[in-house]
C-alpha positions in Angstrom: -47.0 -55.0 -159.6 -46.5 -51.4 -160.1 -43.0 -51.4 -158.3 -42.0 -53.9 -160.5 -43.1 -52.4 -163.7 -41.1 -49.3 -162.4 -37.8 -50.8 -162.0 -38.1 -52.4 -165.1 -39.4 -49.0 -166.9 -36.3 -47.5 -165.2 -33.8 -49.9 -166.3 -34.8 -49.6 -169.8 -35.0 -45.6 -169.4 -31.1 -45.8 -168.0 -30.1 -48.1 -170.5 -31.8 -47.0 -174.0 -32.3 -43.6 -173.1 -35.7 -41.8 -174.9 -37.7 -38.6 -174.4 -37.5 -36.9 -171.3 -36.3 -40.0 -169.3 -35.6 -37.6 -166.1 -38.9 -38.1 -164.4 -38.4 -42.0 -164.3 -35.1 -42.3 -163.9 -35.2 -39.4 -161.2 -37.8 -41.0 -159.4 -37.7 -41.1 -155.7 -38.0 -44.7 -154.5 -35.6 -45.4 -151.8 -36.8 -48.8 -150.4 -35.4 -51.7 -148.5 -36.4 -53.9 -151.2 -37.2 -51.9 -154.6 -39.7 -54.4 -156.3 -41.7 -55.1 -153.3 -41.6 -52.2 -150.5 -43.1 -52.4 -147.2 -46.5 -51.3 -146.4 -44.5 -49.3 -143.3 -42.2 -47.4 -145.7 -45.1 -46.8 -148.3 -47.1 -45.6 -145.2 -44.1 -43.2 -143.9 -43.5 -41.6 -147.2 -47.2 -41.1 -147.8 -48.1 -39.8 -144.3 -44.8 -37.1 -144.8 -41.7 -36.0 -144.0 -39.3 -32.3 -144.0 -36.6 -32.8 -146.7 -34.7 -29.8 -145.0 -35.0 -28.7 -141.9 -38.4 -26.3 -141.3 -38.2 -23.0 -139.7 -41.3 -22.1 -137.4 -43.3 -19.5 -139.6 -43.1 -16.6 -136.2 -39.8 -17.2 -135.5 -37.4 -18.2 -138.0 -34.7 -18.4 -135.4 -36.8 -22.0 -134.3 -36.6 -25.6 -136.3 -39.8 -27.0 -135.5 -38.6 -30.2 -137.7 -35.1 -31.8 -138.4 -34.3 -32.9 -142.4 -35.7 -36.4 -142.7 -38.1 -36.2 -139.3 -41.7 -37.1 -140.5 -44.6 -34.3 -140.0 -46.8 -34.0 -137.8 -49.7 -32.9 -139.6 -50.7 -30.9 -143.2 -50.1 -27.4 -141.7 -46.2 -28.0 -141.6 -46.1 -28.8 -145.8 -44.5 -26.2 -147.7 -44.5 -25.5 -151.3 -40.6 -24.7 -151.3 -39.9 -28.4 -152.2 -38.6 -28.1 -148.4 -41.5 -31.1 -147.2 -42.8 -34.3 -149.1 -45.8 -36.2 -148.4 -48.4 -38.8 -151.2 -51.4 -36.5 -149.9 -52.1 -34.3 -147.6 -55.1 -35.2 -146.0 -53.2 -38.2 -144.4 -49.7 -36.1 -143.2 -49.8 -37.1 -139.7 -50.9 -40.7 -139.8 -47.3 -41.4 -139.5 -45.9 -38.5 -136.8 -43.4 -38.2 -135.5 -44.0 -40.5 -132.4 -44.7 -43.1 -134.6 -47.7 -45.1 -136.6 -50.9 -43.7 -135.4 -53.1 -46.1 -136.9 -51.8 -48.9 -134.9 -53.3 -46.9 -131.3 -55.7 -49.0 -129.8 -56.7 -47.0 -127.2 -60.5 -46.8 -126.9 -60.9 -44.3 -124.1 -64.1 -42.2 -124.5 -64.1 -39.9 -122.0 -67.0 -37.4 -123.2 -69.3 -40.4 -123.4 -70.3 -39.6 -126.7 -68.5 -41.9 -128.9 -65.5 -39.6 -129.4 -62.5 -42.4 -129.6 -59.3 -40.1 -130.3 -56.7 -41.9 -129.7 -58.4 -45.2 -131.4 -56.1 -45.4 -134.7 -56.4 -42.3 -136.7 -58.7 -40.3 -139.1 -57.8 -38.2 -142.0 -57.6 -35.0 -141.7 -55.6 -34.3 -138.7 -57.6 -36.8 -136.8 -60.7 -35.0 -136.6 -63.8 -37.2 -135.8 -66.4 -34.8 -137.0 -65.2 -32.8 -139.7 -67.0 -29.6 -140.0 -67.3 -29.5 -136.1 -67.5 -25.9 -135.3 -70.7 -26.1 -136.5 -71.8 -27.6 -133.1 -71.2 -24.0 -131.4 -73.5 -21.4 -131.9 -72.1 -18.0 -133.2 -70.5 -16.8 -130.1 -68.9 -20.8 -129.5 -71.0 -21.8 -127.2 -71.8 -25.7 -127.5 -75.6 -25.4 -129.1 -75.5 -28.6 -126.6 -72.7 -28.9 -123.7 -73.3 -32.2 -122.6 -72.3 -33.0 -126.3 -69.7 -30.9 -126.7 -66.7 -31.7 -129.4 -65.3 -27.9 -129.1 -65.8 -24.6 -127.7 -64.2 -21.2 -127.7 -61.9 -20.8 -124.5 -61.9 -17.1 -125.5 -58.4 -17.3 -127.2 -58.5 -20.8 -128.9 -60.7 -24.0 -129.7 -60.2 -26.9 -128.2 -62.2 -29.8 -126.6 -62.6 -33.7 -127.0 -62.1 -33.4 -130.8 -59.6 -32.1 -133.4 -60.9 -28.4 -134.3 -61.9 -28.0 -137.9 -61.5 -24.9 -137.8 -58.5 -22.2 -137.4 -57.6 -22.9 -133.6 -57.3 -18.8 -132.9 -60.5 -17.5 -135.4 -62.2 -15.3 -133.0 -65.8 -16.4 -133.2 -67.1 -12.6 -133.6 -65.0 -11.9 -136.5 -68.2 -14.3 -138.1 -65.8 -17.0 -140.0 -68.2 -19.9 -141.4 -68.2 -23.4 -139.6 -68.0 -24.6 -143.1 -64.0 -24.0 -144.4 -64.1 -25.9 -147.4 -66.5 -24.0 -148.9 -67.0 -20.3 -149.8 -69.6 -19.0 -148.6 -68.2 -21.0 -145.7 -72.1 -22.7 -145.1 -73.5 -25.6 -145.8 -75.5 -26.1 -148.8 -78.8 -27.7 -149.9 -77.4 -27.6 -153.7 -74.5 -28.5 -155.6 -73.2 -25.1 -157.3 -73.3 -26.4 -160.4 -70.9 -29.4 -161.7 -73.8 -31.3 -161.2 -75.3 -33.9 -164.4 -78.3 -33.8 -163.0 -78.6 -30.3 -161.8 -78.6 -28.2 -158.4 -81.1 -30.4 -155.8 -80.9 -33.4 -154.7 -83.2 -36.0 -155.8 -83.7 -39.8 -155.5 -84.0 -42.2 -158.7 -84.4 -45.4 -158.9 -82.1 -47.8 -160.4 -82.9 -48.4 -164.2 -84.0 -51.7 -163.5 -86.0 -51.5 -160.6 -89.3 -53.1 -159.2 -91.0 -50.3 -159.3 -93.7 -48.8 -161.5 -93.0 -45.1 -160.5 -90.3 -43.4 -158.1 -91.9 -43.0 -155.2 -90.8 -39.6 -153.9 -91.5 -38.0 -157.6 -95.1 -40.7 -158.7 -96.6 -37.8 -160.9 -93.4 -37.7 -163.2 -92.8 -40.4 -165.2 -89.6 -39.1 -166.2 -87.9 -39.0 -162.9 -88.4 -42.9 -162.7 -84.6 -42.9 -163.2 -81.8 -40.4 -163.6 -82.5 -38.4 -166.9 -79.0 -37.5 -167.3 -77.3 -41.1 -167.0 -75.3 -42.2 -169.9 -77.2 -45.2 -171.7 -76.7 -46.4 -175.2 -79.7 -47.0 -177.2 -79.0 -51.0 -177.5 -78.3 -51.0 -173.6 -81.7 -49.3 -172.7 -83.4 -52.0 -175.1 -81.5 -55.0 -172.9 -83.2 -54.1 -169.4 -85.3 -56.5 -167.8 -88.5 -56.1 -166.0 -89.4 -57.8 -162.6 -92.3 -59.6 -163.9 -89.4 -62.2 -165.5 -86.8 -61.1 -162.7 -87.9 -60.6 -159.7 -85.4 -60.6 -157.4 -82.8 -57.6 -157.1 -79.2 -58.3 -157.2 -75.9 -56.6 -156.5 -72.3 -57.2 -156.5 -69.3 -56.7 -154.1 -65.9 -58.3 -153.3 -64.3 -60.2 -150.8 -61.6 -60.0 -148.2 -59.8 -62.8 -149.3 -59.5 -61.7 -153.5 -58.8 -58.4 -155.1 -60.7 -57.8 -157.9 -60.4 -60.1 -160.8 -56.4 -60.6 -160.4 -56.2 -62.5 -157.3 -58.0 -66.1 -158.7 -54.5 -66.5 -160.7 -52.6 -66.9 -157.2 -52.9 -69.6 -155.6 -53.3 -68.7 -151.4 -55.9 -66.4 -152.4 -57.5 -69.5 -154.7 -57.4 -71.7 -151.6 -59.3 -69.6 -149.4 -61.9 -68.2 -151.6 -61.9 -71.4 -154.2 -65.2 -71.2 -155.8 -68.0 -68.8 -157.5 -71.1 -68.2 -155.3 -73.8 -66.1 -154.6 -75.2 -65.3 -151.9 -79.0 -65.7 -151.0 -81.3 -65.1 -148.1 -83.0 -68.4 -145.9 -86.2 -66.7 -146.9 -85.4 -67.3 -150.2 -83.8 -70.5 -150.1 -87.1 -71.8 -148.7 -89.0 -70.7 -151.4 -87.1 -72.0 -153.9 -85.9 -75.1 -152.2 -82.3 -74.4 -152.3 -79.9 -75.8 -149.5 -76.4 -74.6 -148.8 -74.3 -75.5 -151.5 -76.9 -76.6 -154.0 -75.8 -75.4 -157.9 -78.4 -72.4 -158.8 -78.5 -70.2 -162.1 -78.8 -66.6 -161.3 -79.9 -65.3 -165.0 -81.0 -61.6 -166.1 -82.6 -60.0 -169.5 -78.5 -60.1 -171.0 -77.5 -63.7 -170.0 -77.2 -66.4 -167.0 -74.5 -67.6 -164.6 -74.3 -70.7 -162.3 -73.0 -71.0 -159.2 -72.9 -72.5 -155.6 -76.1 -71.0 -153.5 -74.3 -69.8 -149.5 -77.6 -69.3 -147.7 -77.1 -66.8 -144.7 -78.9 -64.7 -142.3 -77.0 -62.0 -143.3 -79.0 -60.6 -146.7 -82.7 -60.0 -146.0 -85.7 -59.2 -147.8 -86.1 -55.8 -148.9 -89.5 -54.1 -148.6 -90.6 -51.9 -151.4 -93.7 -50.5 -151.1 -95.0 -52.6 -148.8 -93.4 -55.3 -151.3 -91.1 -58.1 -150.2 -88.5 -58.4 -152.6 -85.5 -61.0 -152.3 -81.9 -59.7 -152.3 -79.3 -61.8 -154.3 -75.5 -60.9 -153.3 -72.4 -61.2 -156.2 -69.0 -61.7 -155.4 -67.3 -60.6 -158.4 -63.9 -62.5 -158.8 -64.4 -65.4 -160.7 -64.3 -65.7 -164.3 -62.9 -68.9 -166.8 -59.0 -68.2 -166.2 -57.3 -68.5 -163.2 -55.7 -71.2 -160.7 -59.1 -70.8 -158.9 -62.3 -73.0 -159.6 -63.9 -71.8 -163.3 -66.4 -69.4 -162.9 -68.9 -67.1 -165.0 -68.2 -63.4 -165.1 -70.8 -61.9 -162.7 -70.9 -58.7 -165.0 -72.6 -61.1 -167.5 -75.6 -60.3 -165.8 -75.1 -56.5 -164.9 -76.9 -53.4 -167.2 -74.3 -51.0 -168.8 -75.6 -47.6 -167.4 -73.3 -44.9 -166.9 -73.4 -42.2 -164.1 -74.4 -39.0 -164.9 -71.3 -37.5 -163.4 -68.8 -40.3 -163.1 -69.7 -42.9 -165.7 -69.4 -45.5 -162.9 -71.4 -48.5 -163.9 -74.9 -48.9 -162.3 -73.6 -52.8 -161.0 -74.8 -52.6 -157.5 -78.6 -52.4 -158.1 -80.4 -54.4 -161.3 -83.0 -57.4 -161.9 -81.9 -61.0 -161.5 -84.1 -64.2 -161.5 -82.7 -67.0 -158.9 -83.3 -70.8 -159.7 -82.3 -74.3 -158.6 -80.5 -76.0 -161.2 
């Protein structure tokens, strides 16, 4: 979709000119096929590659990579305009030996997990990011028959990637933590933060409970004081005594959000709106694999196909059993797919306090056998 919209965007740029066409026109987009390139070439250019050739920085008189040879990780971009790459915490994924993330090599030879050559990880392959942190200040292994890395006294090394600057003498006192700069951890959030400083748990603002469990004496702290929430949206929450189960919604393999039930593979292996209850609860209530239930909530109902699996389970809250209902999203009244309901019929309109992402993964649902 987007490659299409930009050769079209382009055309029209070349051909009817406008303001400041250069960034459009200019664009770099040199693939096999223009409207619909390959997932290798998009992964190639995103992983990175030397326009020019690159000098090594101790010895100019070196080329450590030839014009057009991809990278081999983030510390050979420049910002001469000499190296190009969609972001750099994935330069390498694409080396110059080849695709990375196809290895399939599942050797762990520190018996701790430690997979390295098993695909790839962003950044630079490391595992474990912050793993300096597992040596103590003189980089030592605070346990050896863990180790990740260790100090060889001129260089880290080990079973994992060093996050950390390979030749940083451990006595000149350099923090584990390099993203930050104190270059520690931290048991706050230094501002930036809705909500303030600590970390602290809320519940979700339609919840089972009476009272947040880790703050009972505080009535406020029930749910996050600093979430967005209109007036007329605080006044459509439901309560469990009318909705008792708890419900949330994710997607499937087979769709992509809400475009994929206008095409019509996708339609044919994910035809149908369901939702998806535990066995627990289908005894309950009588419903059998397949049976039509309404799912409803305090701002409206949906129906659907019950799939009764093993796979969601009862939560227990406060020595509570509460059923879990599960949402696939997809669905909705248009589309070469079966008609469906839209699932956010059913979800509250909260706002994080940070992001504004929409509280849809946690509110109060009623289930029932239609």
């Amino acid at each position: 979709i987007m490659a299409g919209l930009l050769v079209r965007l382009r055309d029209m740029y070349r051909k009817d000119g406008g303001a400041f066409p250069d960034p459009i026109v200019n664009l770099t987009w040199k693939y096999a096929q223009p409207e619909s390139p390959d997932p290798e070439e998009l992964a190639r250019e995103y992983s990175g590659s030397a326009l020019k050739e690159l000098p090594d920085p101790k010895d100019p008189t070196k080329i450590i990579r030839k014009a057009g040879e991809q990278l081999a990780g983030f510390a050979e971009l420049r910002d001469d305009g000499s190296t190009q790459s969609g972001c750099w915490i994935f330069c390498g994924a694409w080396g110059p030996t080849g695709n990375l993330m196809a290895r399939r090599d599942n050797a762990d030879p520190t018996g701790i997990g430690n997979t390295v050559n098993w695909a790839w990880a962003w950044p630079a392959n490391r595992r474990v990011l912050y793993n300096r942190a597992s040596c103590d200040t003189h980089g030592k292994p605070f346990n050896p028959k863990r180790k990740l890395i260790a100090w060889n006294g001129s260089t880290w090394g080990g079973a994992d990637v060093p996050d950390f600057k390979l030749d940083e003498n451990p006595d000149n006192g350099m923090g584990p933590f390099i993203m930050n700069p104190e270059g520690v951890a931290r048991f706050f959030a230094r501002g930036n933060m809705a909500e303030g400083p600590f970390p602290e748990h809320y519940e979700p603002f339609e919840t089972p409970l009476a009272a947040n469990p880790l703050s009972p004496n505080q009535p406020q702290a029930l749910n996050n004081p600093a979430a967005r929430v209109f007036k007329q949206d605080r006044e459509a929450f439901g309560k469990a005594d009318k909705f008792p189960h708890v419900a949330t919604t994710y997607r499937l393999t087979e769709h992509f959000h809400y475009w994929t039930k206008h095409v019509r593979l996708n339609a044919i292996t994910q035809p149908e709106q369901f939702v998806e209850i535990g066995a627990a609860l289908a005894d309950e209530l009588g419903i059998g694999n397949g049976s039509r239930v309404r799912v409803s909530s305090n701002r409206g109902h949906i129906e659907a196909v019950a799939m009764v699996t093993k796979r969601i389970k009862p939560l227990m809250i406060e020595g509570k059993q509460v059923h879990t209902v599960g949402m696939p999203i997809h669905w909705g009244f248009l589309g070469v797919a079966k008609p469906g309901y839209l699932t956010n019929t059913l979800t509250p309109f909260v706002g994080d306090a940070n992001t504004q992402t929409p509280e849809f993964k946690s509110f109060l649902v009623k289930v029932e056998k239609v």
